[in-house]
N, C-alpha and C positions, 0 to 999 in steps of 0.2 A: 504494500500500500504506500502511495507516493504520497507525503505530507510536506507542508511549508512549514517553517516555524521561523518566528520571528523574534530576533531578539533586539532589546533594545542598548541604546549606544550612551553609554554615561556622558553626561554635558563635561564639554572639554577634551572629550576624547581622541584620540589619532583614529583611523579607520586604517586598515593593515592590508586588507581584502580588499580586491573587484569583483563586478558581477562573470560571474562562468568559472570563478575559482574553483577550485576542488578542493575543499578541507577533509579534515581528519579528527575522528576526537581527541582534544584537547587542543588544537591547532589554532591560535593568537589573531582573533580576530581584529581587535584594538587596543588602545592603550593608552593611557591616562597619566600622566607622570607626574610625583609628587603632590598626590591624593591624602587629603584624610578623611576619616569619616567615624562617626559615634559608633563606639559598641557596647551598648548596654549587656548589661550583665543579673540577671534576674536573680540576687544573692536571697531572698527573700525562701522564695520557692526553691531553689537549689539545697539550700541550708534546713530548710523546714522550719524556720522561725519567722516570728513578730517583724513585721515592716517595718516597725520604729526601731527595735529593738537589732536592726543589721549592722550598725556598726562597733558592738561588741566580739563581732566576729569574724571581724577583717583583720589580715595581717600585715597589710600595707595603709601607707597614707595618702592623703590627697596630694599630688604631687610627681608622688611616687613612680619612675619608671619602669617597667616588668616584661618580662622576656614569655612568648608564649608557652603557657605549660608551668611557668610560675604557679607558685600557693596565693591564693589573694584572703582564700577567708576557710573558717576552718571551726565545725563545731564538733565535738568531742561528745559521744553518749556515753551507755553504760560500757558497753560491750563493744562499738565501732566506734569511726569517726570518719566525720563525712568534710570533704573536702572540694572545694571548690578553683579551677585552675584558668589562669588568663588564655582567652581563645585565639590571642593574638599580640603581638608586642606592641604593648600601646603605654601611653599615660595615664595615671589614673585623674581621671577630669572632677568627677563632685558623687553624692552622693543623693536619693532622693530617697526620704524616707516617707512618703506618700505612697511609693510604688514599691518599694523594696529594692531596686534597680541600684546598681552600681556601675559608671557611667564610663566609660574606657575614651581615651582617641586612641586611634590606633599610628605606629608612627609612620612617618611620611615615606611612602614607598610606591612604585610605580604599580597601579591597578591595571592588571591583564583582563582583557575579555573572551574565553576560551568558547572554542566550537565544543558542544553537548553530545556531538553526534558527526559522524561520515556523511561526507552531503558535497551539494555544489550548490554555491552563492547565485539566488536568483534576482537578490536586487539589495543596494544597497542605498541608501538616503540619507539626511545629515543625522538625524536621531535613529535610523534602525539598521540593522542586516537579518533578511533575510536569506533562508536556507533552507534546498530542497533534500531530501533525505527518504529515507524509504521506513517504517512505520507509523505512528499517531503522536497527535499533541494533545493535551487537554489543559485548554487553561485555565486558571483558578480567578479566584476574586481576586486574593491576598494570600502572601505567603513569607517566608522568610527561609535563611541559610538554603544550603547544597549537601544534596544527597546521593549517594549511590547504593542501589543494592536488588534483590527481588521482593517481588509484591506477595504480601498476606493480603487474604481479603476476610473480613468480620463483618457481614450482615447482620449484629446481635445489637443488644443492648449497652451500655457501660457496666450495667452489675454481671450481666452474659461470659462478658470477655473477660472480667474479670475474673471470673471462679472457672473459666477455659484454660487461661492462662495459668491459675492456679496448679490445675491438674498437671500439670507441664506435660501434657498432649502433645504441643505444638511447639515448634521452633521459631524466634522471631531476630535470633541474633542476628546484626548488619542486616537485616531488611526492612524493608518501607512498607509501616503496616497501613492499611487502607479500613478506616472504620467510619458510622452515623457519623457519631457523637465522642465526644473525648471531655474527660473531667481529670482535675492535677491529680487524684488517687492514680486512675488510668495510665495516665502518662509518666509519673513516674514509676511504675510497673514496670512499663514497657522499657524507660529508658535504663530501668536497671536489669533488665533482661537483656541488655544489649541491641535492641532497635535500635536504626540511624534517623528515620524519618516517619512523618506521618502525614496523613490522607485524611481529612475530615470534611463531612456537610457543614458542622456546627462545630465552634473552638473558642471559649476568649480569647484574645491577643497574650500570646506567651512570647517568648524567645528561649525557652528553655533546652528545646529542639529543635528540628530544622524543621518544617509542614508546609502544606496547600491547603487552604481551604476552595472546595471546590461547590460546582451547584447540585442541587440535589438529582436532579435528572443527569447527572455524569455519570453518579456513584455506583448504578447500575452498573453501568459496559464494562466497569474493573475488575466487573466476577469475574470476564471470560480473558485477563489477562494475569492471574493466578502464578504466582514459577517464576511470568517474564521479567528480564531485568529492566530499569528503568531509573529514572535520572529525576530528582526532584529538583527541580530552581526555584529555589523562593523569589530572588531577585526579579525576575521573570515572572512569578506565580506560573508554572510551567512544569507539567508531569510528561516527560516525554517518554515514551513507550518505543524503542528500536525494534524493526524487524528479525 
């Protein structure tokens, strides 16, 4: 199945590509030099504590520089300790205890815009490139981060998937689970089961994960794409399904 897929072009960006290119996946479509950009950091929900109460458990400061994979914040229970690490080498910018959110720049570094998939460039414009390729797109409302892996699909409930995944039935390490509805019990389930990504009709706004939220009348056709691997772009809001 021949599909377009469009991606768009960060403001500022170099364009790398013509049309009738032949890209490759991960093959540099543009680029951006000397980029920064926020990255929020959900400490709150990570941590499983009080909103007010997140900067008892940071172990850096405002200020502060951090190399990706740094310790930033760190809570200690009876028997475990849970640990939260910088997703990128950034600055630490402020904190917002409204949200639980700890607030990263990340440091100034040339932003790459990679091809998702094998394809040839069918048109390029000042804000987009598109790209012919041979499986499906489906795109989302809103979404966030980048995913790789194979699709689960959960036609159930939240309390369903939960006592499913309880049974440990099912395997969900590095794949992209596809479910309704998603609540933070769920999700952090999953993410401690090893999922990369997620698929939902309905989601509050997190960043704890990478996700799409997509329309309900999508969620269907993902039965019959079960196994296939597939490539989540938040940035995009973009579930691309390869041949």
């Amino acid at each position: 199945m021949l599909s377009s897929l469009r991606i768009t072009i960060p403001s500022g960006a170099k364009t790398l590509v013509s049309r009738g290119d032949k890209v490759h996946l991960g093959s540099v479509l543009a680029e951006q030099k000397d980029a920064r950009q926020m990255e929020p950091v959900s400490m709150s929900t990570l941590l499983g504590v009080p909103k007010k109460k997140i900067t008892s458990y940071l172990t850096k400061s405002i200020g502060v520089q951090v190399r990706q994979g740094e310790i930033i914040g760190k809570r200690r229970k009876l028997f475990t300790e849970m640990i939260v690490r910088s997703p990128v080498d950034a600055v630490i910018s402020s904190i917002d205890l409204t949200t639980g959110m700890l607030n990263l720049v990340a440091l100034a570094n040339p932003i790459t815009l990679k091809s998702p998939v094998d394809g040839r460039i069918k048109k390029v414009s000042e804000d987009a490139i598109e790209i012919d390729f041979s499986g499906k797109v489906i795109s989302g409302i809103k979404g966030y981060g980048w995913a790789s892996g194979s699709l689960v699909f959960f036609d159930k409930t939240k309390h369903e998937v939960l006592g499913y995944l309880s049974s440990g039935s099912v395997d969900v390490n590095k794949k992209i689970i596809v479910v309704p509805y998603l609540s933070d019990i769920l999700v952090s389930k999953l993410r401690a089961m090893g999922a990369v990504g997620l698929i939902a009709v309905d989601y509050e706004e997190s960043k704890v994960m990478p996700y799409i939220i997509i329309e309900k009348g999508e969620f269907k056709t993902l039965s019959d794409c079960v196994d296939r691997h597939a490539i989540l772009d938040g940035m995009q809001s973009n579930l691309i399904i390869a041949d």
